[in-house]
C-alpha positions in Angstrom: 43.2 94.0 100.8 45.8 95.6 103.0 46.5 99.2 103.0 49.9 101.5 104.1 49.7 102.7 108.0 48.4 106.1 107.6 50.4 109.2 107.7 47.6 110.4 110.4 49.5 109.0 113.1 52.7 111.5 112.5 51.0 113.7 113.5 49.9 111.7 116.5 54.0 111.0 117.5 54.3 114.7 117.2 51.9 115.0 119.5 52.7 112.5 121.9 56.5 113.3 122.0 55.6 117.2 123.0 53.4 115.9 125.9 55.9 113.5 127.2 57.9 116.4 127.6 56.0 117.1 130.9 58.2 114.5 132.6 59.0 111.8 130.4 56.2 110.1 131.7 52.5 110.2 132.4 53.0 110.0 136.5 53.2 113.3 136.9 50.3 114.8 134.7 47.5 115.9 136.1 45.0 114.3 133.3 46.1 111.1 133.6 47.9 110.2 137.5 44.4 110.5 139.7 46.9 112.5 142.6 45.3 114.8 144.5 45.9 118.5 144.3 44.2 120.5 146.9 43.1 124.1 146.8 45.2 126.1 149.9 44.6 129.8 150.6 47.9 131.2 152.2 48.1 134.2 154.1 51.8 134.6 152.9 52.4 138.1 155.0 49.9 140.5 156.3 49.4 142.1 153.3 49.6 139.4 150.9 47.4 136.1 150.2 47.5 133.4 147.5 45.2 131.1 145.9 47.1 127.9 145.3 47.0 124.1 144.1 49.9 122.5 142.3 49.1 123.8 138.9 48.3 127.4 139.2 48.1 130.3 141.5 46.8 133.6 142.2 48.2 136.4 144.5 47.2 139.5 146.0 48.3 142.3 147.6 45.6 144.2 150.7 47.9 146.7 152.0 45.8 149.6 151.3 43.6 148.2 148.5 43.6 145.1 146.7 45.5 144.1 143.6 46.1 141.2 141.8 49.7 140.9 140.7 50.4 137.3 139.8 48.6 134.3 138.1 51.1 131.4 137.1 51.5 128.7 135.4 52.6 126.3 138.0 52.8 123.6 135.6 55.3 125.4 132.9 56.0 128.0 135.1 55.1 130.8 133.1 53.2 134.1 134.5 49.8 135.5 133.0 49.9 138.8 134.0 52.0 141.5 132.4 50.7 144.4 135.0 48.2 145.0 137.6 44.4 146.2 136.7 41.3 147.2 138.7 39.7 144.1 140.5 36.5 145.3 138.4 34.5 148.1 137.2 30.7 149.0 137.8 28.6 151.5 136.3 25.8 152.7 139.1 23.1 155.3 138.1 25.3 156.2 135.3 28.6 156.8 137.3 31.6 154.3 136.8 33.5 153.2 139.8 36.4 151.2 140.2 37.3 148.4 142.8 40.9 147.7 144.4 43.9 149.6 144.1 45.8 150.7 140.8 49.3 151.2 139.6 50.8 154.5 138.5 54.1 153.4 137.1 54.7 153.5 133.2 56.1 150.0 132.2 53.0 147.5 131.3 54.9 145.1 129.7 56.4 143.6 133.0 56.2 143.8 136.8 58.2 143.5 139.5 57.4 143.1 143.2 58.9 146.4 145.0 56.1 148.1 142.6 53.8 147.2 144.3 54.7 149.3 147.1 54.0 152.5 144.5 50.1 150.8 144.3 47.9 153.7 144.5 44.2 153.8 146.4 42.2 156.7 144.6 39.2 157.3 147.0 36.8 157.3 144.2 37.0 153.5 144.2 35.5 150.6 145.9 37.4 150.4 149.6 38.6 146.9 150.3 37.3 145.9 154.1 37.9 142.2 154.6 38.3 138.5 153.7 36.1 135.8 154.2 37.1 132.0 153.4 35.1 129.0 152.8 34.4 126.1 151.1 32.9 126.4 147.6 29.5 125.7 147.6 26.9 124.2 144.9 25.3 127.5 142.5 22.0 125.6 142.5 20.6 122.5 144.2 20.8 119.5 141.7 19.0 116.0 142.1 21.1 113.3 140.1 18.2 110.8 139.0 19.8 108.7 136.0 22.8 107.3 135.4 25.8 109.0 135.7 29.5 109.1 135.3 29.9 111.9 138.1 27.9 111.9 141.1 28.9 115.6 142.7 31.0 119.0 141.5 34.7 119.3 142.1 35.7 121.4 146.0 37.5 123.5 146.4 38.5 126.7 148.3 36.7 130.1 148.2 38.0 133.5 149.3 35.7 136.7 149.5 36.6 140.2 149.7 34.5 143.0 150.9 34.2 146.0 149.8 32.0 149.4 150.8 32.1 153.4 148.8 32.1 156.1 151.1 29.4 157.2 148.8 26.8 154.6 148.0 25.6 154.2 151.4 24.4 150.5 152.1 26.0 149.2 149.5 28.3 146.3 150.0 30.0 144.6 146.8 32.0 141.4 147.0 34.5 139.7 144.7 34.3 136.1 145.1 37.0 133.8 144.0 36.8 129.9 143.5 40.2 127.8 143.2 39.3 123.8 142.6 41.0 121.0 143.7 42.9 118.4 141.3 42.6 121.3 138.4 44.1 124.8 136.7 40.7 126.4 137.0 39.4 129.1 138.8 36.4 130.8 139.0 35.5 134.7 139.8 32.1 136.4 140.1 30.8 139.9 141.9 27.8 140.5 143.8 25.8 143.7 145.6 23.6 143.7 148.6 21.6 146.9 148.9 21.2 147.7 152.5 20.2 150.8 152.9 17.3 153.2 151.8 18.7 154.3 148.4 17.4 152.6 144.8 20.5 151.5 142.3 20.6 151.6 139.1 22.8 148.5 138.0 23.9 149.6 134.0 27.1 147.6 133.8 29.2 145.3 135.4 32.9 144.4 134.7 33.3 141.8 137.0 37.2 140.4 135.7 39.5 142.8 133.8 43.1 141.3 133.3 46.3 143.2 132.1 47.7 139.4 130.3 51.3 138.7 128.4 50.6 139.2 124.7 50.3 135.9 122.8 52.3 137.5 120.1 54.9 139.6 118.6 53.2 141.3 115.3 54.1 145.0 114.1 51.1 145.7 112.4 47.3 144.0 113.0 44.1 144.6 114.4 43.2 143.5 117.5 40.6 141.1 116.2 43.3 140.0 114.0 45.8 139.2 115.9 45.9 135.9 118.0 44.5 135.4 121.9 46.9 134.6 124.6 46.6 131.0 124.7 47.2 129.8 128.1 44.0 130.9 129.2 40.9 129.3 128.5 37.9 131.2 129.5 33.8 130.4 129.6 31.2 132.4 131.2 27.6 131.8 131.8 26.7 134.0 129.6 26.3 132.6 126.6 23.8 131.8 123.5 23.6 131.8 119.9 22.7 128.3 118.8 25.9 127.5 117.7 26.0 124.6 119.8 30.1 125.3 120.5 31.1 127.4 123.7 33.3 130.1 122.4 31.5 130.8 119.8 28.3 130.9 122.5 30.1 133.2 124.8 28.8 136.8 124.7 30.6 138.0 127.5 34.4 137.6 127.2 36.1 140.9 125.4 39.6 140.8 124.5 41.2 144.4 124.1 44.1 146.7 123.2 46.0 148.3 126.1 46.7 151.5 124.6 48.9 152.5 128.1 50.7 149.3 127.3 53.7 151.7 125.3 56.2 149.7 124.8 54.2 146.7 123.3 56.1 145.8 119.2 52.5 146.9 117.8 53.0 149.7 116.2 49.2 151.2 116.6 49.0 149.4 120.4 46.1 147.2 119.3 47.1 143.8 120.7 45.3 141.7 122.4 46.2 141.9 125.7 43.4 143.1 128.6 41.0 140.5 129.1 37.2 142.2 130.5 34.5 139.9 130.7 30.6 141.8 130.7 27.5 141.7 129.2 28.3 144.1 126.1 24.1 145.0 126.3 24.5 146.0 129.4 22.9 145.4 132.8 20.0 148.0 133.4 18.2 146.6 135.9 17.1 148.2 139.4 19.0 147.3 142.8 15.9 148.0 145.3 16.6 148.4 149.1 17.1 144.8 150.6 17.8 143.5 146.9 21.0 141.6 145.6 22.8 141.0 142.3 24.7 138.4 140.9 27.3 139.1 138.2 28.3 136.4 135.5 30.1 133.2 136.9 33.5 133.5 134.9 35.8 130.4 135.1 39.3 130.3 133.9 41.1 127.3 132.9 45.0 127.5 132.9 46.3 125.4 129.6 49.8 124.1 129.4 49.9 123.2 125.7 49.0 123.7 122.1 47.7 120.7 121.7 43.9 120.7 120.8 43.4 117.1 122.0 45.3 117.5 125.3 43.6 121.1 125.8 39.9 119.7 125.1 40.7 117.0 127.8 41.1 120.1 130.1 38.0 121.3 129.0 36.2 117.9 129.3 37.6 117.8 132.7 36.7 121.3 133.6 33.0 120.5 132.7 33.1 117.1 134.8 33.9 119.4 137.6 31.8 121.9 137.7 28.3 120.5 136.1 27.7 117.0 137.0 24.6 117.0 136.0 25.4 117.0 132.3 27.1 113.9 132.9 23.6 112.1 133.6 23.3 110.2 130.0 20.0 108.1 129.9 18.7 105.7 127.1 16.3 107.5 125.3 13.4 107.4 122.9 12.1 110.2 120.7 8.4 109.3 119.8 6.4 110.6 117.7 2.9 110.1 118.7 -0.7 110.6 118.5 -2.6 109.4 120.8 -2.0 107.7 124.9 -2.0 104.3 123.4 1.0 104.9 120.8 2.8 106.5 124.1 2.1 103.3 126.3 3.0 100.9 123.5 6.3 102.8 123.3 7.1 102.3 127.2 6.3 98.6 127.0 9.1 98.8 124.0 11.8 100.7 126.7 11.0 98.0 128.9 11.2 95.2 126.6 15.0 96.6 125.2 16.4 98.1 128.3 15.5 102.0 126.8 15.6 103.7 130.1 13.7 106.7 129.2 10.8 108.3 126.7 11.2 111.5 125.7 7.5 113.2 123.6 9.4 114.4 120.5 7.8 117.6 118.3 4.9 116.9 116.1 3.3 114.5 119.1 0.3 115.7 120.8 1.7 116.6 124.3 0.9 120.6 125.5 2.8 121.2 128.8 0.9 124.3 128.3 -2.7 123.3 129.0 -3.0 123.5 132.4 -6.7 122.2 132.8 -7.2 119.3 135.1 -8.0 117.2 132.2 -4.8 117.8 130.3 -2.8 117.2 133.6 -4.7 114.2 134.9 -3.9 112.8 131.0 -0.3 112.8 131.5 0.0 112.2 135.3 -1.7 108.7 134.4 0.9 108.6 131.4 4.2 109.4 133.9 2.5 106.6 136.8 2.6 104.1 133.7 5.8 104.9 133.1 7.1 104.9 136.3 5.9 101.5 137.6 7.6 100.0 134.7 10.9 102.0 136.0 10.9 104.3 132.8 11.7 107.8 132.9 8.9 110.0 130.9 9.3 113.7 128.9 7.6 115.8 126.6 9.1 119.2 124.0 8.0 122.6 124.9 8.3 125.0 121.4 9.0 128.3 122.7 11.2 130.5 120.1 10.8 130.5 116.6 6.9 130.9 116.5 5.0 134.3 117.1 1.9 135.1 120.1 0.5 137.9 119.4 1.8 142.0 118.9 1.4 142.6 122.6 3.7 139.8 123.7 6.0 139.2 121.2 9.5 140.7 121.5 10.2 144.7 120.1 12.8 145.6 117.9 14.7 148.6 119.0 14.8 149.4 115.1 11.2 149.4 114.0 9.4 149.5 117.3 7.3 146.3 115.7 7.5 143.0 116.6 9.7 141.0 114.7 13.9 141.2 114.4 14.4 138.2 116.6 16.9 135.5 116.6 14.8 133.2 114.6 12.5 136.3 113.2 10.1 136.4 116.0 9.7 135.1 119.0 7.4 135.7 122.7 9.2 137.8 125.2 9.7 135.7 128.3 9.3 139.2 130.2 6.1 139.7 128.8 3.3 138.4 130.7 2.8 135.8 128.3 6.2 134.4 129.1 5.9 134.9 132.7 2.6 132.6 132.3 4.5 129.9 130.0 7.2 129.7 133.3 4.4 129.2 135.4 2.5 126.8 133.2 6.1 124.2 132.6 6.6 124.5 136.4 3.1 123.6 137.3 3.1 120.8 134.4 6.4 118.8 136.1 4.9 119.4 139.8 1.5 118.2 138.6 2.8 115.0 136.7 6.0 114.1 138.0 7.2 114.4 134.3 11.1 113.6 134.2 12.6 114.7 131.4 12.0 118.4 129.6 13.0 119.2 126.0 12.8 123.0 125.6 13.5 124.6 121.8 14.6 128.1 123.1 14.6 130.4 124.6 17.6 132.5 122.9 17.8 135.2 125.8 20.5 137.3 123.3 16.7 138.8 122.0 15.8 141.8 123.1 12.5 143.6 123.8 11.8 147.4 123.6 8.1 146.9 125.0 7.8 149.4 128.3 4.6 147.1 128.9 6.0 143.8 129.5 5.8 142.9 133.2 9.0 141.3 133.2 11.4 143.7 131.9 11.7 148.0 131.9 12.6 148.7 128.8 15.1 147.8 125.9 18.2 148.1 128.4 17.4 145.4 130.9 15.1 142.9 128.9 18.3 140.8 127.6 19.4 140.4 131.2 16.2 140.0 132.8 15.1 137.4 130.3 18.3 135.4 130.7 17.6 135.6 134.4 13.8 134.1 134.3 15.4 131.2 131.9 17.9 130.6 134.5 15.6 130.6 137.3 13.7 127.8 135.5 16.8 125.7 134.5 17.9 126.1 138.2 14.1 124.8 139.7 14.1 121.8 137.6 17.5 120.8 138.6 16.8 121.1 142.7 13.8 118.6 141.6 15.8 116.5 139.3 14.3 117.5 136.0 16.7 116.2 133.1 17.0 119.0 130.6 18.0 119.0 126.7 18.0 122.7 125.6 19.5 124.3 122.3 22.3 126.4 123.5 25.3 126.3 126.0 23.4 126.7 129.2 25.3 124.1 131.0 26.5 126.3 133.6 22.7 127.2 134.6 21.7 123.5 135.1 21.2 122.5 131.5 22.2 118.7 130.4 22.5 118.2 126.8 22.7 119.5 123.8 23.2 118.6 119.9 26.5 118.0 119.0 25.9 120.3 115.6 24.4 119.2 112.7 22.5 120.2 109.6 18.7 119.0 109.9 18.4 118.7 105.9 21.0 116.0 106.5 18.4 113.3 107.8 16.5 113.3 104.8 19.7 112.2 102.7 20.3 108.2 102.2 21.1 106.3 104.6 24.7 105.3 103.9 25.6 109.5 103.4 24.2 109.8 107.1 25.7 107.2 108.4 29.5 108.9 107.6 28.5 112.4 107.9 27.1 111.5 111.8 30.6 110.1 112.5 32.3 113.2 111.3 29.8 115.3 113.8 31.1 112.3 116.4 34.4 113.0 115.6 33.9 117.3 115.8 32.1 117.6 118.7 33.8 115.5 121.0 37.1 117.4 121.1 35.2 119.6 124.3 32.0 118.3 124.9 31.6 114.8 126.9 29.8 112.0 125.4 27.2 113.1 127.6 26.6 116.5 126.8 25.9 116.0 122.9 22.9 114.2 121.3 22.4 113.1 117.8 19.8 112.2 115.5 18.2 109.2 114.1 14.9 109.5 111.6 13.4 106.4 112.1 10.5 108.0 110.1 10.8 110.5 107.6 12.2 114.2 109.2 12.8 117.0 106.2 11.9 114.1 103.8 14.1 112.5 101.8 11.9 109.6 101.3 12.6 106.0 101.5 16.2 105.9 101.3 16.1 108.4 104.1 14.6 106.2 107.1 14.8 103.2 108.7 11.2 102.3 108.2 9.8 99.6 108.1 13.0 98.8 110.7 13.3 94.8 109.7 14.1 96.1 105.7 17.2 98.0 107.2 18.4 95.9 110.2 21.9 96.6 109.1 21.9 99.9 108.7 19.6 100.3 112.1 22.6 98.4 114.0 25.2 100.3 112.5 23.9 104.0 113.3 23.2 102.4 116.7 26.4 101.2 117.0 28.4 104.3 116.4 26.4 106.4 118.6 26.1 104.3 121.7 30.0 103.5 120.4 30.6 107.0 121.5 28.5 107.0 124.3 26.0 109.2 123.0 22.5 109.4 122.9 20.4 109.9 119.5 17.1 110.7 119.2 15.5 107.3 117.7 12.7 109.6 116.2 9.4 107.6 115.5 6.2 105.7 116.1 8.1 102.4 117.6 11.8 101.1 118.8 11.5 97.6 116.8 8.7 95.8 114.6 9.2 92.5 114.7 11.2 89.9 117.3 14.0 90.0 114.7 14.4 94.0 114.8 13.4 93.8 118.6 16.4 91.3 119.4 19.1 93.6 117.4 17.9 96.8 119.6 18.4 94.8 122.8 21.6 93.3 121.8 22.7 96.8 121.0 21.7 98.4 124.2 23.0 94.9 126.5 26.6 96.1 124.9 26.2 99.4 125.8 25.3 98.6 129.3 28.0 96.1 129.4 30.7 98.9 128.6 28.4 102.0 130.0 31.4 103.0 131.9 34.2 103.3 129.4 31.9 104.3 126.8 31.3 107.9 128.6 34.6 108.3 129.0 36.9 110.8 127.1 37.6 110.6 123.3 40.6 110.7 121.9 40.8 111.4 118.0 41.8 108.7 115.6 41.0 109.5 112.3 38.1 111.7 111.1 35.5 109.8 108.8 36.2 110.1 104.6 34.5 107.5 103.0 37.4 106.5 101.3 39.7 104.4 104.2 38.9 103.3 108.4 38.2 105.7 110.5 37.6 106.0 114.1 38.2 107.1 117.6 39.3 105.7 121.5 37.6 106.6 124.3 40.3 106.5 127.8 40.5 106.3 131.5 43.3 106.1 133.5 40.9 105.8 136.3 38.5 102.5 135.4 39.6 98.9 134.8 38.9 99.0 131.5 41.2 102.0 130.3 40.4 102.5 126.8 37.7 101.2 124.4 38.2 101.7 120.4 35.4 101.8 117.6 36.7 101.7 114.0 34.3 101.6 111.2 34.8 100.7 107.6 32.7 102.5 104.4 34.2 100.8 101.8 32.9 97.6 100.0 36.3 95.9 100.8 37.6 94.4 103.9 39.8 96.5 105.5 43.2 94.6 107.4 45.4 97.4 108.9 48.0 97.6 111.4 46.6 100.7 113.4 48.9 102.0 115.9 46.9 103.1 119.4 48.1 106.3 121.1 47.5 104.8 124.9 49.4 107.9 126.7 46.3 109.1 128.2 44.9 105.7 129.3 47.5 105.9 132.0 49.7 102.8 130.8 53.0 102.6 130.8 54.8 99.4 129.4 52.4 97.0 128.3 48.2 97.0 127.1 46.1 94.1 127.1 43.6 94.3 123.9 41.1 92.2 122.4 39.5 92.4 119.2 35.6 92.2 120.1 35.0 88.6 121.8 38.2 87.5 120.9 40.9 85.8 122.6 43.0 89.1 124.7 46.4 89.4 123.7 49.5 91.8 125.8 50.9 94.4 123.3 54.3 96.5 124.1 54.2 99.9 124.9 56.4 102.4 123.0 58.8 105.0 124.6 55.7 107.6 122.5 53.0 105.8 124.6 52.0 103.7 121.2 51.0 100.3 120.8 50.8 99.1 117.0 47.7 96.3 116.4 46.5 94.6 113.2 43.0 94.4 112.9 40.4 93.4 110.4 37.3 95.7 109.7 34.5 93.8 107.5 33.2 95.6 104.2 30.8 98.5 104.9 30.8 97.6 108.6 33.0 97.9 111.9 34.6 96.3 115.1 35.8 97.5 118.5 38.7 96.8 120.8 38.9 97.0 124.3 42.3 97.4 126.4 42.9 97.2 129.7 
């Protein structure tokens, strides 16, 4: 049966055509050519320095205080900033100061550069004293111990500017910006140093406030109506909800109305157009004498399109530079055990597939929190097993969504009662309970050279109005001081080179994967429903995370029921259906949880996983790379998507899957712009003989292919 090209790739020349407009070509574009775009810090005039790469750049003025006045768009040329606004704002012992210098004049739609000569230094602010430059410098010490497409964090250049108050005596604060190399991003944090004598009472922090162009010209509208300025793309490590998606994680990044901003078309000044990044509960902890702080780690990534493919590349990009460890993707197991045996049986099974790791899924009878020599002699023998037979070993840790006890459960603010948690109730990690669990995991991995830690919370956006948990004061600082113990954690495990999957967007703190999204309830429906519905979460979740940073899910026994249908057991009835879930997911370079007592069951089962997993290896490289979108899963026609690199020898691989009873032969036409090539692709179809294929003036290259009924194929170009 042959079927009509699909409209889908319109959309795709659209596309394609408004990126080529960069240059007419892809040799100048910074996700594709591999040139080298260093970070420079120019002292431009006495009184004036600028942050700068080839794609963006940031300037500031130090004459009497400092301001930042400009933040462009290098690569479409366009400025950011409408007017000038504090350098940040900090509330100490209930008192707000300001930092850096401010501006007087009227007009905050525009500014000019003899303005700046009318920049005003109130003496109630933060009094700019110097400028330190440096490299920039790992957050945390990380260990990479599995495979990996990046082996180390993006450079880059850092400048520092000091700043003292004439009254808060031994208190020096310092803005800290970070410009990488090779990208539009460019990251800005605040800390304190207490020297003195004098306690601090740390309430809030505004560590980045932005006056930015308007995205928009609307009379009327709310400013939560109203659309954000686009250019900017901004994440935080501040951020949790279990929504598995980073905007929607980010707690810390406010967009507001500028009501100075006079001459703006909204009628009732509400548009969108100041950018303040904080934690909106607050700070409240105590800055002791010979004590520091650390404000949020804020990163900014400069966008130059529309485009949601080309702007999630950016993303994908941005997260390749600055947390390599989530790029660390190893073969994994999920069992479910009951006793040492089942656990050894399922390491012999790694070996005997190429599995790399074993992870001790929920409902088996690991406790990382028995510390009794016993327990920890049990798994040490366990990990040694493991290790001699070169397979990484890991265990879950429960920590939200159950309750300990009145005295060490978190407090709502409402009630006074336990109870009012994210997931109903959960343990404070500031209570001495929690402080105890920290101690327990971290004595746990030390004791048995465990690999691999699966932790199910905590959600640090609870808070706790217990004046009895060790941890924590009161209501005020217990959001920020539990968020701080997880950290410290996340942080320790990296320096020893602990893998961690954790439930919410803590890859900025050390975390390394993540579900993509799903619905649990959607495991227990047949097979052939989960099969499509997986490819559509494939599809979703790749347009920012990496391959790496996503997991998904495979019941190879039952998991919210569903009964038979449901799961892959016994695994020789379902071979088919085994392969193809296997396929698609190591097909996008992403690792499932194979959830059960065993990888195969007989030689016949036990060849297919291998085969699998040999083809994965074979393509590791490609297969980890980027995804670009071809066309989401229906049920009713092919779908699929391409994975690219302009950088590796192979420069795109393509998985297309067919769920219809019919053989599908299509002529699919491959958008190749971001792979790099320019006039001609060599593709094969599987094991085929390779064939060259012209490349379009719209970076396309038209292909017919067959798909068999109810099953799929892959090409690979070069």
């Amino acid at each position: 049966m042959k079927f009509i090209k699909s409209a889908h790739f319109s959309v795709l020349v659209f596309c394609l055509l408004s990126i080529s407009s960069f240059g007419q070509n892809n040799s100048e574009d910074w996700l594709v050519d591999q040139k080298k775009r260093p970070a420079e810090i120019q002292e431009i005039s006495p009184s004036k320095i600028r942050l700068k790469n080839e794609l963006i750049q940031r300037t500031f003025s130090i004459a009497d205080n400092v301001v930042c006045y400009d933040f462009s768009n290098l690569m479409n040329g366009s400025q950011l900033l409408r007017t000038i606004m504090p350098e940040a704002r900090i509330t100490l012992n209930g008192k707000i100061y300001e930092v850096g210098g401010t501006l007087p004049v009227k007009e905050k739609g525009y500014f000019k550069d003899e303005w700046l000569a009318e920049v005003e230094n109130s003496k109630s602010n933060f009094q700019y004293q110097s400028f330190a430059v440096s490299e920039i410098q790992p957050q945390f010490p990380s260990k990479i111990q599995f495979w990996t497409s990046v082996e180390k964090a993006s450079g880059g250049k850092k400048i520092s500017f000091h700043y003292l108050h004439p009254d808060l005596e031994g208190l020096i604060l310092k803005i800290h910006y970070e410009l990488y190399d090779d990208l539009p991003l460019i990251g800005k944090s605040l800390t304190l140093e207490n020297t003195g004598k004098e306690f601090y009472q740390i309430d809030q922090v505004v560590h980045e406030i932005l006056g930015m162009v308007e995205e928009e010209s609307a009379v009327v509208g709310s400013t939560s109506q109203m659309k954000k300025p686009h250019q900017l793309y901004v994440e935080n490590n501040f951020a949790f909800n279990n929504s598995m998606h980073a905007e929607i994680s980010d707690q810390a990044t406010h967009w507001k109305a500028d009501s100075t901003y006079t001459s703006q078309v909204n009628y009732n000044l509400t548009t969108p157009s100041i950018l303040e990044v904080y934690p909106a509960q607050g700070v409240g902890i105590d800055l002791s004498p010979g004590g520091g702080f650390q404000s949020i780690r804020t990163y900014e990534l400069v966008l130059d399109s529309y485009d949601r493919e080309r702007n999630g590349l950016a993303r994908r990009k941005m997260y390749r530079a600055l947390t390599p460890w989530a790029m660390q993707n190893p073969i994994f197991m999920h069992l479910v055990s009951k006793n040492d045996e089942a656990v050894k049986t399922a390491i012999d099974q790694c070996v005997a597939t190429g599995y790399e790791a074993l992870i001790l899924s929920f409902g088996s009878h690991i406790n990382m929190e028995d510390s009794t020599a016993l327990n920890i002699e049990r798994w040490k023998t366990l990990a040694q097993y493991a290790h001699k037979r070169g397979i990484k070993i890991g265990g879950y840790s429960l920590f939200s969504s159950r309750t300990i006890s009145p005295e060490t459960d978190v407090i709502s603010p409402l009630t006074g009662k336990p109870g009012g948690a994210f997931f109903g109730n959960a343990p404070c990690l500031g209570s001495e309970w929690g402080l105890d669990y920290l101690r327990k995991l971290k004595n746990f991995f030390s004791q048995t050279d465990f690999d691999i830690f699966e932790n199910d919370g905590p959600y640090p956006g609870d808070v706790c109005a217990s004046t009895a948990h060790p941890g924590h004061k009161g209501l005020a600082d217990s959001q920020w001081t539990q968020f701080q113990l997880q950290k410290e954690l996340y942080h320790w495990m990296n320096g020893e080179g602990i893998y961690i999957n954790a439930p919410d967007w803590y890859f900025l703190d050390g975390t390394h994967k993540i579900a993509m999204g799903y619905r649990e309830v959607n495991f227990a429906l047949p097979r052939e429903r989960q099969k499509i519905l997986n490819r559509q979460n494939i599809y979703d979740a790749t347009w920012e995370k990496t391959p790496s940073m996503g997991w998904g899910f495979v019941p190879l026994t039952a998991y919210h029921g569903g009964g038979p249908k449901a799961v892959l057991e016994p695994l020789n009835e379902h071979l088919e259906d085994y392969r193809q879930l296997m396929m698609q997911y190591y097909g996008a370079g992403i690792q499932a949880c194979y959830r059960g007592p065993r990888l195969y069951d007989i030689e016949e089962t036990k060849i297919m996983v291998t085969e699998v997993i040999n083809w994965y290896k074979n393509y590791r490289d490609i297969l980890n790379a980027d995804i670009i979108r071809l066309k989401r899963a229906d049920g009713r026609n092919w779908d699929g998507w391409m994975h690219i690199d302009p950088a590796g020898n192979e420069k795109g691989l393509v998985m297309l899957f067919n769920p219809t009873s019919e053989k599908v032969t299509e002529e699919i036409t491959l958008p190749l712009y971001y792979t790099g090539l320019k006039d001609e692709a060599v593709i094969r179809q599987e094991n085929s003989p390779a064939k060259t294929y012209s490349i379009n003036r719209n970076y396309q290259a038209t292909i017919s292919v067959e798909i068999p009924a109810n099953g799929l194929t892959w090409l690979l170009v070069k």
